[in-house]
Structures are given as C-alpha cells and as structure tokens.
FIMAR-624899 format. One record per residue (C-alpha): x, y, z; residue in one letter. Coordinates in nm, 4 decimals. Layout:
# FIMAR-624899
+----------+----------+----------+------+
|     east |    north |       up | type |
+----------+----------+----------+------+
|        X |        Y |        Z |    a |
...
+----------+----------+----------+------+
***
This chain:
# FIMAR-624899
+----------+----------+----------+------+
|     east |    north |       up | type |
+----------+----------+----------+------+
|  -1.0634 |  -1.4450 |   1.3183 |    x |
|  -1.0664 |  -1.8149 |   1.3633 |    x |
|  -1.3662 |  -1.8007 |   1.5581 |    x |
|  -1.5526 |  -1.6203 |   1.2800 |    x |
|  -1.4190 |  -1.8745 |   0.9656 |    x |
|  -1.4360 |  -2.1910 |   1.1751 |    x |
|  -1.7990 |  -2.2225 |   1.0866 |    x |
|  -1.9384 |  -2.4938 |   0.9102 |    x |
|  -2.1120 |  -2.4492 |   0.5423 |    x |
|  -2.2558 |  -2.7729 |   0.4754 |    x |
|  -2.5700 |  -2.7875 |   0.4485 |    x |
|  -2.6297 |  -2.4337 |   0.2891 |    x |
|  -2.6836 |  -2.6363 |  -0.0296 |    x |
|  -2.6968 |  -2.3594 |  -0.3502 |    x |
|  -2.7554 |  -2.1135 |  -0.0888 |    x |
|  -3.1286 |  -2.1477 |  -0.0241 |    x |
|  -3.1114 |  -2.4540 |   0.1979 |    x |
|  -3.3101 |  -2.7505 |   0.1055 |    x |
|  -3.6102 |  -2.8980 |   0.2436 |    x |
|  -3.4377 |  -3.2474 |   0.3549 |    x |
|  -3.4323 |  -3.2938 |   0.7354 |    x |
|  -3.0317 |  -3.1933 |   0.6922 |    x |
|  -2.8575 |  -3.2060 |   1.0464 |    x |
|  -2.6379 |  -2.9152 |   1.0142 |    x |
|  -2.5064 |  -2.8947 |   1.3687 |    x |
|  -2.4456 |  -3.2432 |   1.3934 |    x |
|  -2.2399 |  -3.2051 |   1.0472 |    x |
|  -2.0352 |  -2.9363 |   1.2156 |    x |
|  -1.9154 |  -3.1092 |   1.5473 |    x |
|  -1.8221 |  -3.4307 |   1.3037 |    x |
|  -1.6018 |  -3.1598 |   1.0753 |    x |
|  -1.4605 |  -3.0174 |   1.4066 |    x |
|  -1.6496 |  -2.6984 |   1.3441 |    x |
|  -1.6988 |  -2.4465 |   1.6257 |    x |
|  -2.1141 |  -2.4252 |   1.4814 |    x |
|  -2.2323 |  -2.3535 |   1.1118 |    x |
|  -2.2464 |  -2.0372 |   0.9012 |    x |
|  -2.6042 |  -1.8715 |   0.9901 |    x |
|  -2.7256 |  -1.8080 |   0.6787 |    x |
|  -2.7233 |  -2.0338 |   0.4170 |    x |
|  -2.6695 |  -1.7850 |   0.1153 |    x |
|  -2.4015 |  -1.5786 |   0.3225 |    x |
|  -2.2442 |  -1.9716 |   0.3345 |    x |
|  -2.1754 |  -1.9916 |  -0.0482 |    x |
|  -2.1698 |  -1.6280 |  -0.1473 |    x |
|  -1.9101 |  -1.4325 |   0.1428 |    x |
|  -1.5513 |  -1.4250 |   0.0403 |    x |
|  -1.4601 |  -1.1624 |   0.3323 |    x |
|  -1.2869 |  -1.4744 |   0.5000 |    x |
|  -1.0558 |  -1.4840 |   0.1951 |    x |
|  -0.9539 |  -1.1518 |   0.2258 |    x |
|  -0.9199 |  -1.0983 |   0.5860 |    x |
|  -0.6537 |  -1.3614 |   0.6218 |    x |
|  -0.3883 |  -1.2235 |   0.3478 |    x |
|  -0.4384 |  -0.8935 |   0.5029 |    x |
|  -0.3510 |  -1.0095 |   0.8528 |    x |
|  -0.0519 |  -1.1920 |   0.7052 |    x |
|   0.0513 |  -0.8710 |   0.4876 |    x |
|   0.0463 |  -0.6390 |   0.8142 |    x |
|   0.2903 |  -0.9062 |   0.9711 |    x |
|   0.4797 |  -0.8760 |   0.6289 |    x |
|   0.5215 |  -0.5477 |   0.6374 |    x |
|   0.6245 |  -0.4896 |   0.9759 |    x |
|   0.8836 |  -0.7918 |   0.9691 |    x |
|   1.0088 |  -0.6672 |   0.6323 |    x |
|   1.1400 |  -0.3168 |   0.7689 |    x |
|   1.2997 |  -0.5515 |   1.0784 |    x |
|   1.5057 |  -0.7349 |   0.7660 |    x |
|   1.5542 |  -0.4222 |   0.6115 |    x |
|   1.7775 |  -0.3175 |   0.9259 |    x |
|   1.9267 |  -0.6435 |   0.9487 |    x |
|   2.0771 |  -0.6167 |   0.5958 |    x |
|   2.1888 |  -0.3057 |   0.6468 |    x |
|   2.3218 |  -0.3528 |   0.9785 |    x |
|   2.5051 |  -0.6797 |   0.8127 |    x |
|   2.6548 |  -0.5032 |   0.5298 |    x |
|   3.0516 |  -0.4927 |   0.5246 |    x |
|   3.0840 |  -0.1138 |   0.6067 |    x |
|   2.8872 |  -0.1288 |   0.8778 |    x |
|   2.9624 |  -0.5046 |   1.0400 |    x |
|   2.7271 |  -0.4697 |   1.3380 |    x |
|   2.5382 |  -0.8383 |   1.3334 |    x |
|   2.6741 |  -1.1588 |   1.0702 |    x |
|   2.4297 |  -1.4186 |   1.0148 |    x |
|   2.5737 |  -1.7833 |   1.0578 |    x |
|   2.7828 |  -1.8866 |   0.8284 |    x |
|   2.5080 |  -2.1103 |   0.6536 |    x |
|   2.3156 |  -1.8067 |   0.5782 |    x |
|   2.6232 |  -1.6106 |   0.4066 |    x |
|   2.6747 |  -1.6774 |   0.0249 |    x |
|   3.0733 |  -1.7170 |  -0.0481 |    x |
|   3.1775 |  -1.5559 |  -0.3969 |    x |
|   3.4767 |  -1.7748 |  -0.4841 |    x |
|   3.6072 |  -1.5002 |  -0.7596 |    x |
|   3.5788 |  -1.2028 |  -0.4828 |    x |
|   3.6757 |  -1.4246 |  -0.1728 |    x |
|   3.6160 |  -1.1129 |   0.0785 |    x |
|   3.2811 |  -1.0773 |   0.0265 |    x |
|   3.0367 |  -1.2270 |   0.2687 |    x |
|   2.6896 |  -1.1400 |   0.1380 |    x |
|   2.3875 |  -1.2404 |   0.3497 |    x |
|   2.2040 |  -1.2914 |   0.0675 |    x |
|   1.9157 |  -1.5144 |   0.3269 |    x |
|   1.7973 |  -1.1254 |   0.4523 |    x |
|   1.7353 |  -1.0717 |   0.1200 |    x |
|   1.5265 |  -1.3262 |  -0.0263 |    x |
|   1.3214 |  -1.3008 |   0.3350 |    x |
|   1.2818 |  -0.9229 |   0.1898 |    x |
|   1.1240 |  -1.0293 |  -0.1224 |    x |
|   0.9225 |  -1.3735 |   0.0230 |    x |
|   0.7615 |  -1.0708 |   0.2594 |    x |
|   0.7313 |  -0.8092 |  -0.0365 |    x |
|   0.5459 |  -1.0624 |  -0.2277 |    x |
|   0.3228 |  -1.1804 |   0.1208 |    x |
|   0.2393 |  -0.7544 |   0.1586 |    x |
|   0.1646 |  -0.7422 |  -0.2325 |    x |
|  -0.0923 |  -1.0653 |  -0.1815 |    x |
|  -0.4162 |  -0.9141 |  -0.0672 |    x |
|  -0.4830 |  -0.6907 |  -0.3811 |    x |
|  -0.3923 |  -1.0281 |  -0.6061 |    x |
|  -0.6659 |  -1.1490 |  -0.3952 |    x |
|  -0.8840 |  -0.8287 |  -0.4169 |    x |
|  -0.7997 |  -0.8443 |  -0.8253 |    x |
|  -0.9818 |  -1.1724 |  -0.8365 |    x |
|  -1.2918 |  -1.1598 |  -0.6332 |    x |
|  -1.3707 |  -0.8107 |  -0.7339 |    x |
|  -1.6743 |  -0.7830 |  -0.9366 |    x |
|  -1.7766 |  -1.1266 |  -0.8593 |    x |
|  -2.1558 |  -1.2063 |  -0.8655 |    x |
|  -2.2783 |  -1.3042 |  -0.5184 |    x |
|  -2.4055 |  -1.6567 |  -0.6733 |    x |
|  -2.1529 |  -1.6946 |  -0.9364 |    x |
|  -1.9227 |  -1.9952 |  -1.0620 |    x |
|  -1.6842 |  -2.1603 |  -0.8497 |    x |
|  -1.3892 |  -2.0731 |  -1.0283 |    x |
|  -1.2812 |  -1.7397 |  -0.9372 |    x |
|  -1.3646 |  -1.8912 |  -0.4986 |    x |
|  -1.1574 |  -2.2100 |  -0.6039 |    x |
|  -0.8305 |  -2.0099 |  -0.7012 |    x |
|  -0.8603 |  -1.7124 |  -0.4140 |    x |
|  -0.8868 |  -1.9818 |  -0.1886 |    x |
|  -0.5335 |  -2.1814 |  -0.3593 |    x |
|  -0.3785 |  -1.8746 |  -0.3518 |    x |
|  -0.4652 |  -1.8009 |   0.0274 |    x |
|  -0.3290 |  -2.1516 |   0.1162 |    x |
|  -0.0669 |  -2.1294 |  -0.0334 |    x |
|   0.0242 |  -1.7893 |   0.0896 |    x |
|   0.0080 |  -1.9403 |   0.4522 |    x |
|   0.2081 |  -2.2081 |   0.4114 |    x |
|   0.4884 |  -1.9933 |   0.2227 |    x |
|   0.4216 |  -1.6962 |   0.5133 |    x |
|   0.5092 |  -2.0312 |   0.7820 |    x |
|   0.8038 |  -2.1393 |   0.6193 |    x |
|   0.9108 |  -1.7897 |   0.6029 |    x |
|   0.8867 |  -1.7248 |   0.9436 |    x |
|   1.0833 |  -2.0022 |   1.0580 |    x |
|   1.3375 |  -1.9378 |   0.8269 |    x |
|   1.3660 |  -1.5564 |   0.9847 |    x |
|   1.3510 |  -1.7863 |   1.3811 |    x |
|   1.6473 |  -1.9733 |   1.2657 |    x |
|   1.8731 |  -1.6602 |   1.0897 |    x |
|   1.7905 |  -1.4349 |   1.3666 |    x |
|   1.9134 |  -1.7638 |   1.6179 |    x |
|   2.2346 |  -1.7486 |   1.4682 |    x |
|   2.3234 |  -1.3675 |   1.4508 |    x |
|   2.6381 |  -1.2504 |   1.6075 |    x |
|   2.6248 |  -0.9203 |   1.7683 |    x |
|   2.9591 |  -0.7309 |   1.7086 |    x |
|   2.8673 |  -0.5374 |   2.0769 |    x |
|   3.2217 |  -0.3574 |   2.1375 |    x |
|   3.1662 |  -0.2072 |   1.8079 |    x |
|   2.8019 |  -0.0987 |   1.8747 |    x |
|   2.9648 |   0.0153 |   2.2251 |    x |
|   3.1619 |   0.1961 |   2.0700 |    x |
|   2.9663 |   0.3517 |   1.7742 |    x |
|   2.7136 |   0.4710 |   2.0226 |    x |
|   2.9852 |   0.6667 |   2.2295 |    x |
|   3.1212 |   0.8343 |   1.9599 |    x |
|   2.7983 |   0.9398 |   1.7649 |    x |
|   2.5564 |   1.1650 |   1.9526 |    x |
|   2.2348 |   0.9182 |   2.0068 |    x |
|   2.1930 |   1.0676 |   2.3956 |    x |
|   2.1923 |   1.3985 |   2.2641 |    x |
|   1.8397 |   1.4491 |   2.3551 |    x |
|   1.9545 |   1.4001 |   2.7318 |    x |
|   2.1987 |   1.7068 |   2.6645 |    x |
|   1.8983 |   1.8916 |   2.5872 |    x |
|   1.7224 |   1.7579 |   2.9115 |    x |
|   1.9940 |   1.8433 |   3.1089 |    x |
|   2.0094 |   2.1925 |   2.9780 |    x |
|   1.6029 |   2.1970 |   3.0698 |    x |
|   1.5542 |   2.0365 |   3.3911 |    x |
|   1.9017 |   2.1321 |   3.5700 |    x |
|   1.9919 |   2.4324 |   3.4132 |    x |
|   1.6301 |   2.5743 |   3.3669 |    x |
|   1.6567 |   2.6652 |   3.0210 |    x |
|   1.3652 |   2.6894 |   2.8413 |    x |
|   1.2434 |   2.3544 |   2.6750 |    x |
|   1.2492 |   2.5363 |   2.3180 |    x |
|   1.5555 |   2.7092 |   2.3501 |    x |
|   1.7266 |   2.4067 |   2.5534 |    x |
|   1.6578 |   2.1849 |   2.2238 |    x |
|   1.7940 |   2.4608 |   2.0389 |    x |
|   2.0950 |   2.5045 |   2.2178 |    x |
|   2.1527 |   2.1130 |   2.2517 |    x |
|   2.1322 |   2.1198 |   1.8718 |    x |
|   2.3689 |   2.3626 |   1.7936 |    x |
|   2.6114 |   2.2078 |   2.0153 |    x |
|   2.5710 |   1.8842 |   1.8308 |    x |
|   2.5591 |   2.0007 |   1.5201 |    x |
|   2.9107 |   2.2625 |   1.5317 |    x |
|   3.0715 |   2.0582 |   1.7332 |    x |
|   3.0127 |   1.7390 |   1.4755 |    x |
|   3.0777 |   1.9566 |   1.2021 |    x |
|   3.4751 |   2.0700 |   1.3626 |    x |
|   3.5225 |   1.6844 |   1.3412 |    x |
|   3.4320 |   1.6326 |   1.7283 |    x |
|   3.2533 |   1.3003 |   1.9065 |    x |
|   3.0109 |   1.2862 |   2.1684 |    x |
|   3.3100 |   1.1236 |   2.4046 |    x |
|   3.4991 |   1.4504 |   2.3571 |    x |
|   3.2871 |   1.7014 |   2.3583 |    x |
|   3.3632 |   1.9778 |   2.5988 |    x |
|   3.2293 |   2.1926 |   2.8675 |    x |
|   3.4096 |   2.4483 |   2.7443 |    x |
|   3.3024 |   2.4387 |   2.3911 |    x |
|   2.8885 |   2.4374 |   2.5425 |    x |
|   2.9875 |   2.7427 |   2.7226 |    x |
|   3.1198 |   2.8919 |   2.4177 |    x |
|   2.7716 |   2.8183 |   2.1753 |    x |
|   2.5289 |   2.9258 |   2.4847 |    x |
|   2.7016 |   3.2309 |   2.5235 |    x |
|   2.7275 |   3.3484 |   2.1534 |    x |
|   2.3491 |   3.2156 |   2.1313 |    x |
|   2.0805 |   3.2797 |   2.4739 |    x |
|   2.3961 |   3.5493 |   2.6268 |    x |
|   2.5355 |   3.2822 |   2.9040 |    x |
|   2.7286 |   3.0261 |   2.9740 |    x |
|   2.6114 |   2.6727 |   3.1202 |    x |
|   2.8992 |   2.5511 |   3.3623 |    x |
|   2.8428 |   2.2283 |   3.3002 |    x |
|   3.0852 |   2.0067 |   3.5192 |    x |
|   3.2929 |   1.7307 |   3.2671 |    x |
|   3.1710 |   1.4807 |   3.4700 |    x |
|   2.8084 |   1.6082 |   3.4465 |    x |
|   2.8885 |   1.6397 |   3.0553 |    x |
|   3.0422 |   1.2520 |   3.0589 |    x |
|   2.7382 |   1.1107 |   3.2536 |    x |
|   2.4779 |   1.3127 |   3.0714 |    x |
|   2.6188 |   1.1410 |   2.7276 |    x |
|   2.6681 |   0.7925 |   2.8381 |    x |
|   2.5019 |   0.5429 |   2.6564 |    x |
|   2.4801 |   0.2737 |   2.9246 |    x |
|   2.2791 |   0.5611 |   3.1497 |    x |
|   2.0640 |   0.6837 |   2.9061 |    x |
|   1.9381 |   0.3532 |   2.8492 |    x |
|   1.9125 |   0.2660 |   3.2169 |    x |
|   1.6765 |   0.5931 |   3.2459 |    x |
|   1.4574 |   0.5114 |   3.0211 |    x |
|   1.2850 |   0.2280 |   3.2753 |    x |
|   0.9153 |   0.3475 |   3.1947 |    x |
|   0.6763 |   0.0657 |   3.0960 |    x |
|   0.7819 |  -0.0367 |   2.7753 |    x |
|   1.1309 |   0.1611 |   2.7388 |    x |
|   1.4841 |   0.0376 |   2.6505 |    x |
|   1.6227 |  -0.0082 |   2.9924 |    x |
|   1.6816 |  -0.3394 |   3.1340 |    x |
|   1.4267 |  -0.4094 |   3.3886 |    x |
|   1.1528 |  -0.2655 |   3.1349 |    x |
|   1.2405 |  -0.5031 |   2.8643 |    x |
|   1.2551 |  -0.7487 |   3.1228 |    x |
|   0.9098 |  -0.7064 |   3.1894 |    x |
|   0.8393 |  -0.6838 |   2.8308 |    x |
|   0.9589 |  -1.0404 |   2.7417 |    x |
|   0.7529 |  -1.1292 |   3.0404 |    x |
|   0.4718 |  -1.0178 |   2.9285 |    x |
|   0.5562 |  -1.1601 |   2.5361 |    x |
|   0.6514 |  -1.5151 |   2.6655 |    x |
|   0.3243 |  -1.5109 |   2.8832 |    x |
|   0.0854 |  -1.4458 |   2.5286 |    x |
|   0.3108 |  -1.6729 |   2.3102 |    x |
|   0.2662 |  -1.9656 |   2.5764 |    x |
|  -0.1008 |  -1.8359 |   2.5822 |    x |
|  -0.1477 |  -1.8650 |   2.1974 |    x |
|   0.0216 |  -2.1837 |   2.1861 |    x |
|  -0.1892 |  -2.3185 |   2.4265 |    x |
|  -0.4971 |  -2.2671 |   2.2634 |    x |
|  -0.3448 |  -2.3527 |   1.9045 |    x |
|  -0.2604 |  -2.6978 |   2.1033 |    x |
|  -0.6436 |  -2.6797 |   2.1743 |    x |
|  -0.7434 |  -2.6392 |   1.8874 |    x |
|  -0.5215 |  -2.9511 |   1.7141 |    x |
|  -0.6688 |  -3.2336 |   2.0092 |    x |
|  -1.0125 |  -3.0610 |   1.8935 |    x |
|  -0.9805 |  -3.1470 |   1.5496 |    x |
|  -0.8027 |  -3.4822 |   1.6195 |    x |
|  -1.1086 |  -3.5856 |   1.8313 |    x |
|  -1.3371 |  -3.4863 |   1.6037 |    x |
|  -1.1883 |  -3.6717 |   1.2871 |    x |
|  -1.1307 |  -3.9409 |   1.5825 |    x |
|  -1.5563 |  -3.9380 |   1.5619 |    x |
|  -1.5850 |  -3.9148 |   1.2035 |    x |
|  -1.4046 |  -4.2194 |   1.2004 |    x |
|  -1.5343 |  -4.4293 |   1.4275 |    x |
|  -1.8929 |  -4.2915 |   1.2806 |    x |
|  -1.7657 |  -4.3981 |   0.9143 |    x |
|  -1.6358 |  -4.7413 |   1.0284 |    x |
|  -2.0190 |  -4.8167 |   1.1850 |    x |
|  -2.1865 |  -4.6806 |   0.8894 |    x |
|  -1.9589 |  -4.9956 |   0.6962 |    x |
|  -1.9890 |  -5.2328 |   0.9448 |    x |
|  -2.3655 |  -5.2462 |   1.0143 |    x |
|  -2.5403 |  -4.9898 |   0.8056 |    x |
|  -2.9347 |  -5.0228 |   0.8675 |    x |
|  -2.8274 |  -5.0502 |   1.2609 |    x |
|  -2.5866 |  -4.7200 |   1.1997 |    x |
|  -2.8658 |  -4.5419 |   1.0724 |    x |
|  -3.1326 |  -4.6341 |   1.2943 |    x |
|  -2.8975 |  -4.5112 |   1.6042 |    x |
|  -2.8579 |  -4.1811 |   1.4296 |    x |
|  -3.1792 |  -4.1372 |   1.4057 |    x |
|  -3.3042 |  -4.1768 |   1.8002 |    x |
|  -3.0486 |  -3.9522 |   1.8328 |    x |
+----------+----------+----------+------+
***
C-alpha cells in the first residue's frame, strides 16, 4: 500500500494541470516521494487511499480483538490461567479480592472502535462529487491520522500487557489432563490401530467422551474397561485397548508433540514458525528503517535547497534551471 499512496500530488493543480513549465518529478524527490500521482484529476479527486488504510487497520483490529477477548476470559478469577502485571490490574479497595484486568478491556473497546472506523470513513466520503470542496477530504483524512496514531499506541500498549503475563502452567497442565482436548486422538487410535471405520471411530470416540463425562469421569481416568463396555453395546465388540495405550493416546504433552506438521502446535513446528515470523518482522523493520533515512535525506535536500534559495536567490534559480 505504501508504494501506491507515496506518490506525489503537487503539481496536479485543480486537477487539469496547468500550462506553467511545473517540475513535478523534481517536486517529488524534494517531498521524499517514491514519483507523482499519474493523472492529475485522479490527484485531487481519489479518496481510495483514505479508505484502504482504516480497513487494513480494522482487519488487524478485529483479529487482535478476539486474541483480548481470550485473554480476559482466560484472566478472569474462575478461571486464573494468565494475570497481567500488577500495573495492569485495577484494585477495588471496598472488595479487596478482586483483581480486575480492566487494561484487556479498554484494549477491547480502543480495537472495537479501530474495526467500527472504516464505515465512519465510508459515511463521509460517500456521495462526494469527484471535484468537490475540501471539507469532507480534510476531515477523512484527520480522522485517518488520528486512527493510526491511536491504532500505534494501542498496539504497544497490548506489547507491554502481553510482556508481563504470568502463565499459571501447572494449572493449564492440569486442566488439559483432566478435560478431554486429545479426544480426537482416541478417535484416531480407534481408526488407524484398531481399523474402525473413520465414521464410526468418531462416533464411538464420542460416545465414550460424552457418557463417560456425563458419570462424572476425566480424561486421566478413563478406562479400558469402560471403552470396551460402549463399543460393545454400540458396533457389537470390544476394543482391548491396553491402559497404557489408553494413558499415552490421551496425553497432552504427546498429542502436542504429534502434531509437528508445518505450522502445528508441537515444539519444533512453532520453532520454525517464530523463525520464520522473526525473519519478516526484521524484514519489515528493515525497510521501515529505509524508508525513515529516505525521508530524512530528502528533507536533508529540501533544506539545503531552501537555505540557497535565501542565501543567493537569482544564482539559486539560475542553477535550477541548467538543471
């Protein structure tokens, strides 16, 4: 997108050009432009760049909003996986056991209102005429500035909450083994070793789950014994699983460590994913360093071209000019 906007419009005029001997180009590289708009009436007319911006911050909104959104609830008291630092909590003096990270939820309403911001900008510039005022182009483009800076300082307040989080992990250890969250590699099991059918292994795997959670059972103490039982009231026979088949099969730690396809959960795989993350962030912030000297050279010009113009005018002039 920044190649596309980074385009200079100076010199477009009221969008028929002018007859002067205007140096656009030369205009441009002074501004730190990457080259000017082509056509001089798409220059002063186009708002697409102020819409395409608000919509790429929205998408970022949205998805980082449903990452807060399981944050808060994986904060709240009754579930007390993660706690923000204790900056981030709000104390209530009257109700002294409440810790409330209230900082998850204003970051849910700064990105609600950053998702909501392209139809504000859609509300203004619809039904504008191609060649009309300035007005309604003059406060799009306030509210798209100001919409990145607030979507910036919003996403380094979410870099410094999620830098303080504490991870309860024996709880999540232990959550995981008692709630069923590898019961799909029951059902795999049933299908690959077993050779049940992969419709009626699914089936069987959830009606295991399912009566067995029901009785007041856990994953960690679920029985051979009580499979055998289901598969033979429901496909005629029984599975003989061994218990430490059963245990193995329903081990968190090993379901995530099979899961090492490109992209999965286990450890070399997100390994490999960071990799490749750290790799594109360094890239990006690379080029955005690029970009900065870029502009700093170029007002660096425009200086030095503004101090000759005061110095020695006529001779400032007549130099631009042979060239």
């Amino acid at each position: 997108m920044y190649a596309r906007v980074n385009r200079s419009p100076l010199g477009a005029v009221s969008g028929m050009s002018t007859a002067m001997p205007v140096r656009r180009q030369r205009t441009a590289d002074w501004l730190g432009f990457d080259g000017v708009i082509d056509n001089t009436f798409d220059a002063i007319a186009a708002t697409d760049d102020l819409t395409e911006a608000p919509a790429i911050v929205a998408g970022v909104a949205v998805e980082l909003s449903r990452l807060v959104s399981d944050l808060n609830y994986w904060a709240r008291d009754d579930v007390g996986l993660i706690v923000p630092g204790d900056e981030y909590i709000h104390h209530v003096r009257i109700q002294p056991q409440r810790r409330d990270p209230l900082v998850l939820e204003h970051l849910r309403v700064s990105f609600a209102t950053q998702a909501a911001m392209p139809q504000l900008l859609t509300s203004q510039l619809l039904g504008r005429q191609m060649l009309g005022t300035m007005t309604s182009r003059l406060a799009a483009t306030t509210t798209v500035v100001d919409l990145l800076r607030d979507a910036a300082t919003t996403y380094r307040l979410l870099a410094r909450v999620l830098s303080t989080l504490a991870i309860h992990r024996a709880m999540v250890a232990h959550r995981s083994h008692r709630g069923f969250s590898t019961s799909s590699e029951l059902a795999d099991l049933l299908a690959i070793d077993f050779r049940f059918p992969a419709n009626q292994a699914r089936s069987l795997a959830e009606r295991v789950v399912l009566e067995w959670t029901e009785s007041g059972g856990e994953a960690s103490t679920l029985t051979s014994e009580f499979i055998d039982e289901v598969a033979l009231r429901e496909v005629g026979r029984e599975v003989g699983i061994e218990p430490e088949m059963l245990a193995k099969c329903l081990s968190p730690k090993r379901f995530i460590e099979r899961r090492d396809a490109p992209g999965g959960p286990a450890p070399a795989a997100v390994t490999a994913q960071l990799d490749r993350a750290t790799f594109s962030v360094n890239h990006d912030r690379g080029w955005w360093r690029e970009r900065v000297e870029m502009l700093a050279a170029a007002r660096g010009r425009l200086d030095a071209r503004c101090r000759d113009l005061v110095a020695d005018p006529a001779g400032a002039l007549s130099r631009e000019v042979r060239e």
